[in-house]
N, C-alpha and C positions, 0 to 999 in steps of 0.2 A: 560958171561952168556947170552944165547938168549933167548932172549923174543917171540919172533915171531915177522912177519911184521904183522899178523891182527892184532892186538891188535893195536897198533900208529893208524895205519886207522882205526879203528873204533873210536877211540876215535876225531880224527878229524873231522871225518862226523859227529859226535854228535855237536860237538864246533859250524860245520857248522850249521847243521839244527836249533842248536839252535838262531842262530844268521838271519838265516832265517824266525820264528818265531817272534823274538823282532823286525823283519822288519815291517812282515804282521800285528804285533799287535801295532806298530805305525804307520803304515799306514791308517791300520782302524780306530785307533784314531783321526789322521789329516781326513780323511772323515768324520768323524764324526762330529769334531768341523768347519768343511770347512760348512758342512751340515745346523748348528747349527747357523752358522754367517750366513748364506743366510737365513736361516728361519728369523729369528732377523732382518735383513736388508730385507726383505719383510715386516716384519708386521710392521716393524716402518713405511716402505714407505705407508703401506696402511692406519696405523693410521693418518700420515698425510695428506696421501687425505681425507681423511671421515673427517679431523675435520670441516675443512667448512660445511659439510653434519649435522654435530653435531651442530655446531655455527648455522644456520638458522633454525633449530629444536628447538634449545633452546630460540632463537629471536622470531620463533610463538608462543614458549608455552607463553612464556612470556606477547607479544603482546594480546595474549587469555584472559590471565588471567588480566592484563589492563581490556580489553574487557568488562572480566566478573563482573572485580571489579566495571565499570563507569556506568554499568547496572543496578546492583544491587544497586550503590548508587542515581541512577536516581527513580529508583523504591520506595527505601525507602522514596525520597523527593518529593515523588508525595505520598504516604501515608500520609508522616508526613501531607502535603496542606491537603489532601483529610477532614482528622481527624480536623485537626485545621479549616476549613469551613462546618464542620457538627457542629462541638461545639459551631459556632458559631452563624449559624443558629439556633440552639436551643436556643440559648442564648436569639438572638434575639425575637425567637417565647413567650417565658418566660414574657421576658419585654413588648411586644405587649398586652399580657395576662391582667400584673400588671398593664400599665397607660392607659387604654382603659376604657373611660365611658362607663358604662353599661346603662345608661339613656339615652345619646346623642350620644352614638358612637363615640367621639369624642377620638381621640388619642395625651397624651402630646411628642409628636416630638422631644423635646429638652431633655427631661428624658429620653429616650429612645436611642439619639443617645450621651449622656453623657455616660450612663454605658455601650455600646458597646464596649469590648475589643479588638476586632481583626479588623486590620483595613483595610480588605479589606470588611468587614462586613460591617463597620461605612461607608466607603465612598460610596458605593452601597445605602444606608439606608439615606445619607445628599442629594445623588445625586436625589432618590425616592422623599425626601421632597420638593424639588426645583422644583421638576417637578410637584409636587402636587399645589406647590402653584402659580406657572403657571397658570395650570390652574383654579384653584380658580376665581384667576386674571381677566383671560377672563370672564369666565361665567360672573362674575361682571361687568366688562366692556360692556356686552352683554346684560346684566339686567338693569341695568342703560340706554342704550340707545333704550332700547325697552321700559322702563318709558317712557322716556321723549318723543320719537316716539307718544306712545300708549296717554298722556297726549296733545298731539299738537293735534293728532288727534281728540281727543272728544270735544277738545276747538274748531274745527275750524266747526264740528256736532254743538256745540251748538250756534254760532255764526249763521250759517244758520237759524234755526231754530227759531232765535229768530228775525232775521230781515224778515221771510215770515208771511204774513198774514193769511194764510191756509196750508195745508198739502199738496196741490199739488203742490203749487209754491215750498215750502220747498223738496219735492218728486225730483224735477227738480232741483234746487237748489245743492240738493246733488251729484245727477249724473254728475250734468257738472263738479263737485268738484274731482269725481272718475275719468271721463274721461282726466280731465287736469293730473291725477295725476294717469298712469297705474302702474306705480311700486309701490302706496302704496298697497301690497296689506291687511296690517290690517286695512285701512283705508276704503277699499270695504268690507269687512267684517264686520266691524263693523255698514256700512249703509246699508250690506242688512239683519242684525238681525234688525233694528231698522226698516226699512219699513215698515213692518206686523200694528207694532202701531201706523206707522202715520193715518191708515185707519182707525183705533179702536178710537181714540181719537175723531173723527168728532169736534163737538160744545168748545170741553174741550181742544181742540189743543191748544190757548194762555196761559191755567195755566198747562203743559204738559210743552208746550217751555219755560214758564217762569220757570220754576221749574231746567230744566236743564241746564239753562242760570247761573243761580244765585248759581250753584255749579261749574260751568268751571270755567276756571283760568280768563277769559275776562271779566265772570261777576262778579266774586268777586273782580276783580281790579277796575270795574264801580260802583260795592256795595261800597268800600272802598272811591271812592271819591265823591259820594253821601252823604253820612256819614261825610265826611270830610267838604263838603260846607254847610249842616245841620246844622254843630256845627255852622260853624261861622255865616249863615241866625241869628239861635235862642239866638245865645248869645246877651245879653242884659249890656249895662251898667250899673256903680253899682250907679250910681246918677239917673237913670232912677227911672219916677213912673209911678202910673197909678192911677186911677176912680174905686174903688171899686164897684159890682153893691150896688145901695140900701144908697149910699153913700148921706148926705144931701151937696146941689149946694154951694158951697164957702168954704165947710171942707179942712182942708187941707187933699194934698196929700199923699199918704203912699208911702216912697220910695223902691223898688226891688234891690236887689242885682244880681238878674237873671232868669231867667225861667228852666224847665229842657229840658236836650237836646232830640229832636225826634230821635227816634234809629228805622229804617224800620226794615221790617222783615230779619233775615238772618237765615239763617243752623240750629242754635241754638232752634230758633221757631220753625223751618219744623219739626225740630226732635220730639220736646214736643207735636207738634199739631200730628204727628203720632203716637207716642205711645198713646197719649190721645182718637183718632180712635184706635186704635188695644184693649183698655182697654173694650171701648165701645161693640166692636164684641165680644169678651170673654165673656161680661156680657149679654150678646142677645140685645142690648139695639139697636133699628136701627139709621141704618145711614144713610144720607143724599147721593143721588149721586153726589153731589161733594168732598162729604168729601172721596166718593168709587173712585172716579177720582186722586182723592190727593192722596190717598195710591199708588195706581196703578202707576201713577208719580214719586211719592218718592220713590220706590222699583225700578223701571227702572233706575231712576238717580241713584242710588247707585251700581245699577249693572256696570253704566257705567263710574263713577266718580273716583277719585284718589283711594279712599283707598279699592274700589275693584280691581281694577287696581295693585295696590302696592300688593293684597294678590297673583293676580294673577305669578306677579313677581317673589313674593317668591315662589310661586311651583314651578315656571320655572327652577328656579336657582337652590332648592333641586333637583329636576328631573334631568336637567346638571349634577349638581356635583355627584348623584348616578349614571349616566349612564359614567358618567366618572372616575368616582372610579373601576365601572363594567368591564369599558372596559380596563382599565390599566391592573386591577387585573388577568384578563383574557390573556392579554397579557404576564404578568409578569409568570401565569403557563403556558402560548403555550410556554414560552423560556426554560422556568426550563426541560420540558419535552422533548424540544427536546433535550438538553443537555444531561438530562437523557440518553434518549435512545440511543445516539450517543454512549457513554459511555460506557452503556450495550453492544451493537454491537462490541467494538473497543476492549476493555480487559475483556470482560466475554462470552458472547455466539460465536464469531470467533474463543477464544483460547481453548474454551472447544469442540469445533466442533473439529476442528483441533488435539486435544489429542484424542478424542474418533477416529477421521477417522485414525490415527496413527494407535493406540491399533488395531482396528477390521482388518486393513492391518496387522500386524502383524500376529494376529491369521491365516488369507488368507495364508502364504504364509512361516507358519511353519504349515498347513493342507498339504501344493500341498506338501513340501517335505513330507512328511509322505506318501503322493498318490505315491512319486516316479519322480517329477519334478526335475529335477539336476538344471535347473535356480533358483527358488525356494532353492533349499537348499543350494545353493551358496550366497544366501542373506540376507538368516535368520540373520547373525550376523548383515549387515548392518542396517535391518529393527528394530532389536533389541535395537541398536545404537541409532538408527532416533526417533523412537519412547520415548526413554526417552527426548532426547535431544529436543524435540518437545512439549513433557508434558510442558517443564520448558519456553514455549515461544520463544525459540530458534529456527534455522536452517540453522544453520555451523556446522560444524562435521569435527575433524583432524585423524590424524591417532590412535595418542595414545587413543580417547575415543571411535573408532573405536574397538582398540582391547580386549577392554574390555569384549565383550560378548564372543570373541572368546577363553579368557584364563577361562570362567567359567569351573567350574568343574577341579578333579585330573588330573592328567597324566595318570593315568590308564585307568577312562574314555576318557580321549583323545586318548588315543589307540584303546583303545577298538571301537570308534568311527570310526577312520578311517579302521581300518580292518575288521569290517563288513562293510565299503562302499567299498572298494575292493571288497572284497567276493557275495555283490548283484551285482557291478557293476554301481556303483552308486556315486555319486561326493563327495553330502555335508557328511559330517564328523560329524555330533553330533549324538550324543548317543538319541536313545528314551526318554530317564529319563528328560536330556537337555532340548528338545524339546516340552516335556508337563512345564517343568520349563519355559520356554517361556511364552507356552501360559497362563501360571499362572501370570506373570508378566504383562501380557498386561491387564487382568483384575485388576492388583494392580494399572496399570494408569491408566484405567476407573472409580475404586472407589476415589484418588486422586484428577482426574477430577471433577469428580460430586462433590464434598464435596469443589474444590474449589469453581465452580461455583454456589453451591447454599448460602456459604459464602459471592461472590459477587454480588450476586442477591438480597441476604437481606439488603446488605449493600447498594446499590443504593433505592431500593423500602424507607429504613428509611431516606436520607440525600434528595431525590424529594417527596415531596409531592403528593400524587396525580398517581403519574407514577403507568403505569400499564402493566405488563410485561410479557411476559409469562415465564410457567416454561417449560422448554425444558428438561430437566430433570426425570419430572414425567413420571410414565409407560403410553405407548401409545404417546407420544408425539412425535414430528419429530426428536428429539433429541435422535438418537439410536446409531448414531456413524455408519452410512453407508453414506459415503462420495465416494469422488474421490479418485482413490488410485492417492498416487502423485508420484508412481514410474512408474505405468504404468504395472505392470507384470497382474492384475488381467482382 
């Protein structure tokens, strides 16, 4: 039976074609997976280059956040100081308050630096006491030799005085005493307040000189041994006797055990014989011009004698220790307040200048892109960036905090953003809505700003006393947030 030859041939070109087929669709397979291994063997090769690129990314995030962490712990332990030296100031001001005489001013030291708790408070407070009673010290040291100064000298006034036989010899007398002696000068001082009287005195000069003879230190040690060869002149044996008058001739004698001793006049009489004058003039009763000479005497001598002398001392020495209380104290607020103020300048009015000039740069330069500046609206993210990172004290900036203002907003609006800056012909890529979002934020650092600044403003003005600060803050002040720009584009 014949079949025909088409048929065989056909059916062998089918076998073929089909086998030409299973060619081309292994073929394309092995392309495929030929394809598939080179893609795979590129992306490994590039994973492995980038990872160095990844490892030093990951090395600064790391290093940053070190950074931020030693920052921030630096900060808190200059609060925690700050707070524990305010507390303790007050503590101290407290205690000042409670052991402080209200009659004598006098403050107890030792109670005061017992309940001081903090001890950079206490040692500031023992080192103040030490230095107080320094000077105490002096002035004392000071007062004492201006006594004994001021005593030589009226003893060596009255010694003249009492060996001249008139006022003029004594007038003379004195002079060559000043002139031997240029450096004393209370010593001149005291002989030309006294000059005036030697002319006044005329006739009454010997009981004038004797007057202030007999209160110097030269004539109470000559009183003293007057007195002393007195006693023994008058003392009398106790077997001694004597002739009574009126006694009959060959009686016996009546014997003495002693006579009483003569006591000359001293201090003690000038004093009674003046009051006794002063009682007289009170009562109109007149007086005698010697007894007007004697007052006049006895009031001089007392002006010039120890224990005017001594009161004068103690002024002296109050007046010291108040101008020296004054002038510490004085010193002690010119310190505090320059502190103060350094303080204020260094972390409250620099960093708040420095956020406002930030923010109002910001606004500058999401304006000009809105006017149509392509520079400007190329920098809007950075400014956006700088600006917070600036609020916070900072100004470093990496990439990752960099991109943060740039993923604001959807992807829609990121689209949206770019294809109308194509469409004007124009660089920066944010959307209007963005843009006023900006400038919205730059006023949320501005109130940040100010709300920290006048937190630290309060807090300085309560821990100095005294300081006096301006508010840069209030409306109208210098403090508006128009600075330098620090990028330079305005």
């Amino acid at each position: 039976m014949d079949w025909g030859g088409g048929t065989g041939q056909g059916i062998a070109t089918t076998i073929a074609d089909l086998g030409r087929i299973r060619a081309d669709q292994a073929l394309a397979q092995g392309r495929i997976w030929g394809n598939t291994l080179a893609n795979l063997g590129q992306t490994i090769g590039t994973t492995i280059a980038q990872a160095p690129q990844r490892a030093a990314l990951e090395q600064e995030r790391q290093a940053r956040a070190l950074e931020l962490q030693s920052v921030a712990q630096d900060n808190a332990l200059k609060v925690q100081t700050a707070q524990r030296l305010d507390a303790g100031r007050q503590q101290l001001a407290g205690l000042l308050k409670q052991y402080t005489d209200p009659t004598t001013g006098e403050v107890n030291d030792s109670a005061v630096a017992g309940q001081l708790t903090d001890p950079d408070i206490q040692a500031g407070y023992l080192k103040n006491i030490q230095t107080r009673q320094t000077i105490r010290e002096t002035a004392q040291k000071a007062s004492d030799l201006a006594d004994a100064a001021q005593a030589k000298n009226f003893d060596t006034i009255a010694t003249i005085l009492h060996s001249s036989p008139d006022a003029a010899t004594a007038q003379a007398g004195l002079q060559d005493v000043v002139h031997a002696n240029p450096q004393n000068v209370v010593l001149r001082q005291m002989v030309a307040e006294l000059a005036p009287n030697l002319q006044l005195w005329g006739t009454d000069y010997p009981t004038h000189a004797q007057s202030l003879w007999n209160v110097s230190p030269s004539g109470q040690a000559a009183q003293r041994e007057r007195e002393t060869a007195a006693n023994k002149a008058y003392t009398i044996p106790a077997d001694a006797v004597v002739s009574l008058p009126g006694a009959t001739p060959g009686a016996p004698r009546t014997p003495l055990t002693g006579l009483p001793k003569v006591t000359p006049p001293t201090a003690a009489a000038d004093d009674q014989k003046y009051e006794a004058i002063q009682q007289q003039i009170t009562l109109g009763q007149p007086v005698t011009p010697a007894d007007t000479a004697f007052v006049e005497a006895y009031e001089k001598r007392k002006l010039l004698g120890p224990e005017a002398a001594a009161a004068e001392a103690a002024k002296r020495q109050a007046a010291a220790q108040a101008q020296q209380t004054a002038l510490q104290s004085r010193a002690q607020t010119f310190t505090e307040t320059q502190a103060g103020r350094k303080e204020y300048t260094d972390k409250v009015a620099t960093p708040y200048q420095t956020a406002l000039s930030s923010a109002q740069t910001l606004r500058d330069v999401v304006a000009a892109a809105q006017s149509g500046n392509n520079i400007a609206g190329a920098m809007q993210n950075l400014e956006t960036a700088m600006a917070a990172i600036r609020a916070q004290g900072l100004n470093r900036i990496n990439t990752t905090e960099l991109g943060v203002p740039a993923s604001a907003g959807n992807l829609w609006q990121r689209m949206q953003g770019r294809v109308e800056a194509l469409i004007a012909g124009k660089s920066q890529s944010i959307p209007p809505d963005l843009q006023q979002q900006m400038a919205d934020f730059a006023g949320i650092l501005e109130k940040a700003a100010t709300q920290k600044y006048q937190r630290g403003r309060a807090s300085l003005l309560k821990t100095y006393t005294g300081l006096d600060l301006p508010d840069e803050s209030a409306p109208g002040s210098t403090g508006t947030g128009a600075g330098t720009d620090p990028l330079g584009i305005r």
